[in-house]
N, C-alpha and C positions, 0 to 999 in steps of 0.2 A: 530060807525060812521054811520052816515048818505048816504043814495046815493048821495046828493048835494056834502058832503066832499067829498066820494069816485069818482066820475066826475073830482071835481076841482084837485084832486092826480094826476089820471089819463093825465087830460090837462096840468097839470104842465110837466109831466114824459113826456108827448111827446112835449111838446117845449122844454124840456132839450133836447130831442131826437132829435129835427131838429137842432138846435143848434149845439152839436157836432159831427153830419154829415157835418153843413156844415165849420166847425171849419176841420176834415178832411179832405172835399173834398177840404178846400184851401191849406190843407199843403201839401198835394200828390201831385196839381200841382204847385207850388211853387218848390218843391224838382224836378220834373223831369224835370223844367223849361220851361214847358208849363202855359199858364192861365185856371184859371178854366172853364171846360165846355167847352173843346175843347178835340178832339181825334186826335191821328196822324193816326192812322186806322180808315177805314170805320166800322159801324154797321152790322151785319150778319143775315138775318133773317133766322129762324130755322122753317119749316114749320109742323102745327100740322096735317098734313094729316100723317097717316100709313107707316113705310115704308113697301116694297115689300118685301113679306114674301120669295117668290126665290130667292131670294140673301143670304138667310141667310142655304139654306139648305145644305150647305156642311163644312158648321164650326161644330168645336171641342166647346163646350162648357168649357169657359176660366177658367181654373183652375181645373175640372172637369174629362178632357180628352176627348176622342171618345168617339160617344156614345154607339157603336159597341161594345166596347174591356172593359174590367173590370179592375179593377184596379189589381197590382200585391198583 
């Protein structure tokens, strides 16, 4: 194959690909009987600053235990 073929693969495989996203995105809301491209919740924005590392200094590492004590 060619890179021309492999391009035109490629561009087929993602307009199949927007295709049945948006083949999904109508039937999810269709089913929850909403139209598409609408939310009954608002959007949340998640902010990429750090969180504060103080907050975190007196948790158990989840699954893990304290970090004091050993396992039995």
């Amino acid at each position: 194959m060619s890179v021309q073929d492999d391009l035109a693969a490629v561009k087929r495989r993602l307009q199949d690909l927007e295709r049945t996203v948006e083949e999904l995105e109508h039937r999810v809301g269709t089913e929850r009987g909403t139209p598409t491209g609408t939310r009954d919740e608002p959007m949340v924005t998640i902010p990429d600053t750090p969180y504060d590392s103080q907050k975190w200094t007196d948790t158990d590492d989840e699954g893990l235990g304290a970090r004091d004590r050993h396992a039995p």
